[in-house]
DRENTORKOL-3810 file (N, C-alpha, C; in nm, 4 decimals):
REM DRENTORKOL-3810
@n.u->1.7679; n.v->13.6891; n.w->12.2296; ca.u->1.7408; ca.v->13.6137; ca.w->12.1089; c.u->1.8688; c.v->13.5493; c.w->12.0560
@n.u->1.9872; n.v->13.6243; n.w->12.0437; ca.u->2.0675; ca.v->13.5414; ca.w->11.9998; c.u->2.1461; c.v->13.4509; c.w->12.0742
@n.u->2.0930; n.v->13.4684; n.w->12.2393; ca.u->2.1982; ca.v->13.4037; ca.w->12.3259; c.u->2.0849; c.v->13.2772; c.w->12.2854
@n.u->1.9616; n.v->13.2628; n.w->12.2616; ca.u->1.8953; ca.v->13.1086; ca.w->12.2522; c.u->1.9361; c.v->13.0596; c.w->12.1108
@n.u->1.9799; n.v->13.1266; n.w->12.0468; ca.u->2.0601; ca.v->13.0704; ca.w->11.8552; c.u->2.1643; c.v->13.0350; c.w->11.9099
@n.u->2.2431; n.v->13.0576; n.w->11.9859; ca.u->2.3492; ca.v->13.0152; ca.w->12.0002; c.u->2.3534; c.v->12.8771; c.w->12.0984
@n.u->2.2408; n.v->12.8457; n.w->12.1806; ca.u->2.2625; ca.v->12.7515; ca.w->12.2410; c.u->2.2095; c.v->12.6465; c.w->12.1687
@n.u->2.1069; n.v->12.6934; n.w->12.0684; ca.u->2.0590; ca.v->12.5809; ca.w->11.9500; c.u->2.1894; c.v->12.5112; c.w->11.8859
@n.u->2.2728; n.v->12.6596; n.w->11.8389; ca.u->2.3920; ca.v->12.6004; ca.w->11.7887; c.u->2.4657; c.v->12.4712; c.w->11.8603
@n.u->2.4941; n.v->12.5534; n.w->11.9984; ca.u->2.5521; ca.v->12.4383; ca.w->12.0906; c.u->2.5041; c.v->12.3173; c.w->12.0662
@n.u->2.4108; n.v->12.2969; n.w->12.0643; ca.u->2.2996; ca.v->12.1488; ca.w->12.0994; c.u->2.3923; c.v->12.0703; c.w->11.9856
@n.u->2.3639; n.v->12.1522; n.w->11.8291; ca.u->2.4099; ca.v->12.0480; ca.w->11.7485; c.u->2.5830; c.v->12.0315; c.w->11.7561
@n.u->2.6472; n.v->12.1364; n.w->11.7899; ca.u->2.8096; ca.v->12.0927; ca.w->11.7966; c.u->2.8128; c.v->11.9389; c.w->11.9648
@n.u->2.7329; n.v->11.9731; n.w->12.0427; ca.u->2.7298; ca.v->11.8562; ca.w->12.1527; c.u->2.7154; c.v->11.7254; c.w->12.0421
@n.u->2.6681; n.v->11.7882; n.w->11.9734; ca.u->2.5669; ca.v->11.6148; ca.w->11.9113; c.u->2.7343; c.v->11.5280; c.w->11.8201
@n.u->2.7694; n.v->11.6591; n.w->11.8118; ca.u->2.9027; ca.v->11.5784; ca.w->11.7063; c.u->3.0082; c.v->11.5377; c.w->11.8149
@n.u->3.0241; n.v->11.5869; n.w->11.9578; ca.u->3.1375; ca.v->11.5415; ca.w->12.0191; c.u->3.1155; c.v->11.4196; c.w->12.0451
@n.u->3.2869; n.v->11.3557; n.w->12.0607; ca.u->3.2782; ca.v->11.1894; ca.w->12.1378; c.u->3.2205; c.v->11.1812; c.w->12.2785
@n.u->3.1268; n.v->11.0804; n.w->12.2960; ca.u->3.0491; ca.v->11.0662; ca.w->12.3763; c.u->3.1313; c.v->11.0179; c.w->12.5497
@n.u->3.0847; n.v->11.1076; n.w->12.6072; ca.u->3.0981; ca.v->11.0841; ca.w->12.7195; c.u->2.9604; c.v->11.0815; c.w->12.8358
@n.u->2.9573; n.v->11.0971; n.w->12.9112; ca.u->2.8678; ca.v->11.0941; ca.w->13.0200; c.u->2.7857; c.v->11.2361; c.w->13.0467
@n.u->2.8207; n.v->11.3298; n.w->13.0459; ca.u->2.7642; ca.v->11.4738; ca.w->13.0285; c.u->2.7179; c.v->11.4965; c.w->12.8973
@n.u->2.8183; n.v->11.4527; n.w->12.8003; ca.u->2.7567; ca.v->11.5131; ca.w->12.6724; c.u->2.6566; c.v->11.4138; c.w->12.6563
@n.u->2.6825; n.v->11.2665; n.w->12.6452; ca.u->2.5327; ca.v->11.1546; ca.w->12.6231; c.u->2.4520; c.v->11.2257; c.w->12.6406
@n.u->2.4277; n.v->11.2639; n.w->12.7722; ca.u->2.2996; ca.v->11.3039; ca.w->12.8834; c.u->2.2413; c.v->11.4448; c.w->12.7892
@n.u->2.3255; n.v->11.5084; n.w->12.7484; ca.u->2.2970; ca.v->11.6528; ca.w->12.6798; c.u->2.1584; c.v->11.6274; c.w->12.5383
@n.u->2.3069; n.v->11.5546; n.w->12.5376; ca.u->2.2589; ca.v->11.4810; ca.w->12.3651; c.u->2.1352; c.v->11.4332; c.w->12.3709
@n.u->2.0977; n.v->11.3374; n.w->12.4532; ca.u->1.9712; ca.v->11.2951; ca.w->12.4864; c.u->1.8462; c.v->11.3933; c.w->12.5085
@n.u->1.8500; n.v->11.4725; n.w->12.5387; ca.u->1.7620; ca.v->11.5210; ca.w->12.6522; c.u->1.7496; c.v->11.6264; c.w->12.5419
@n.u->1.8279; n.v->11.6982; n.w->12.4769; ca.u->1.8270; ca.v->11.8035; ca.w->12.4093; c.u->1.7730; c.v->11.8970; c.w->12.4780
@n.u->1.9046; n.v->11.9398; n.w->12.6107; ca.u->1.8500; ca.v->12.0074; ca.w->12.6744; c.u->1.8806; c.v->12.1445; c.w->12.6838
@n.u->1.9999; n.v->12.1942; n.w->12.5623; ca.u->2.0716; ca.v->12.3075; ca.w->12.5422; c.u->1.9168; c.v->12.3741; c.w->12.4205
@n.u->1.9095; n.v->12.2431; n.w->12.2657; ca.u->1.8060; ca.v->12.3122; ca.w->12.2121; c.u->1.6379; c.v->12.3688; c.w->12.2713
@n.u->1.6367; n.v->12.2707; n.w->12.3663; ca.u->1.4947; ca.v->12.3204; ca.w->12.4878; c.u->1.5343; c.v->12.4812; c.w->12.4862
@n.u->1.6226; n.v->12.4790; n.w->12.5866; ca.u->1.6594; ca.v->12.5795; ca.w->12.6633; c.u->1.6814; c.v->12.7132; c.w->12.5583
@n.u->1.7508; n.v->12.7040; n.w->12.4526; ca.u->1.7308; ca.v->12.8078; ca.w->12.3633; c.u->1.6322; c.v->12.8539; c.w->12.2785
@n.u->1.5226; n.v->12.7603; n.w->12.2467; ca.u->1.4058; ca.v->12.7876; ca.w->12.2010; c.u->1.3347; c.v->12.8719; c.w->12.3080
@n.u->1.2941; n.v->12.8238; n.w->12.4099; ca.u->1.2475; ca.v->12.9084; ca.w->12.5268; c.u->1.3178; c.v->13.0842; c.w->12.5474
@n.u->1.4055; n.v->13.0476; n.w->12.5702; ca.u->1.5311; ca.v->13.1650; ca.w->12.5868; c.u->1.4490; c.v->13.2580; c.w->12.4493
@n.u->1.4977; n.v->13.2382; n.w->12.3609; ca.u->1.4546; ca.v->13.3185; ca.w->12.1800; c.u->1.3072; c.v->13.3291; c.w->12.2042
@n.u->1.2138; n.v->13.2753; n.w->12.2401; ca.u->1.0777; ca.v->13.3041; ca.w->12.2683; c.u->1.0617; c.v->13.4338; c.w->12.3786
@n.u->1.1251; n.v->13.4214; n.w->12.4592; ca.u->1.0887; ca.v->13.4947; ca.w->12.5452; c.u->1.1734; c.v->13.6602; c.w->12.5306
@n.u->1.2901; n.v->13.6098; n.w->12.4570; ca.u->1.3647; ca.v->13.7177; ca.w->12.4430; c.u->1.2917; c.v->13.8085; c.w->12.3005
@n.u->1.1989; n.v->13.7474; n.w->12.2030; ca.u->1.1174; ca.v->13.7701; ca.w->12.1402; c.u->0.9974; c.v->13.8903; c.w->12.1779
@n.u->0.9395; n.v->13.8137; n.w->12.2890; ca.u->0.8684; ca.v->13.8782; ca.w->12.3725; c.u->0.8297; c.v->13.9820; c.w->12.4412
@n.u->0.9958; n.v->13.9752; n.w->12.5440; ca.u->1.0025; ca.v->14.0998; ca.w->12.5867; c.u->1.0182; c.v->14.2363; c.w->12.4928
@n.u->1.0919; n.v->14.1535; n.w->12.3994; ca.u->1.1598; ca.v->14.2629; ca.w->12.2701; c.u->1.0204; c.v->14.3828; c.w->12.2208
@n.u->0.9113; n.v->14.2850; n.w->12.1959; ca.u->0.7805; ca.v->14.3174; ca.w->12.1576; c.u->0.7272; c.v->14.4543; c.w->12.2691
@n.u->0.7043; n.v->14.3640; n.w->12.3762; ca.u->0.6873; ca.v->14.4323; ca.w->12.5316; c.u->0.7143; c.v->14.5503; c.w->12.5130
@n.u->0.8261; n.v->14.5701; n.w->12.4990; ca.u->0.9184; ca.v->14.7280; ca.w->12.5585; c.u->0.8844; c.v->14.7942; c.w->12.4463
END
């Protein structure tokens, strides 16, 4: 759970760096906040599970 808060975090510190070619692509795609919503869902989940 907190490793997907933290990549949410990431998403928005990407959003403030000067743009380059990796970060654009990041920025775009919002593919760190994807990835941590999923991540926190599932880490949710299992949490429940066990």
């Amino acid at each position: 759970m907190l490793i997907g808060a933290g990549l949410v975090v990431l998403n928005f510190v990407v959003r403030l760096m000067p743009d380059s070619q990796a970060m654009e692509w990041l920025a775009r795609t919002d593919l760190l906040l994807h990835a941590g919503v999923v991540l926190g869902l599932i880490g949710i989940l299992v949490g429940d599970a066990l």
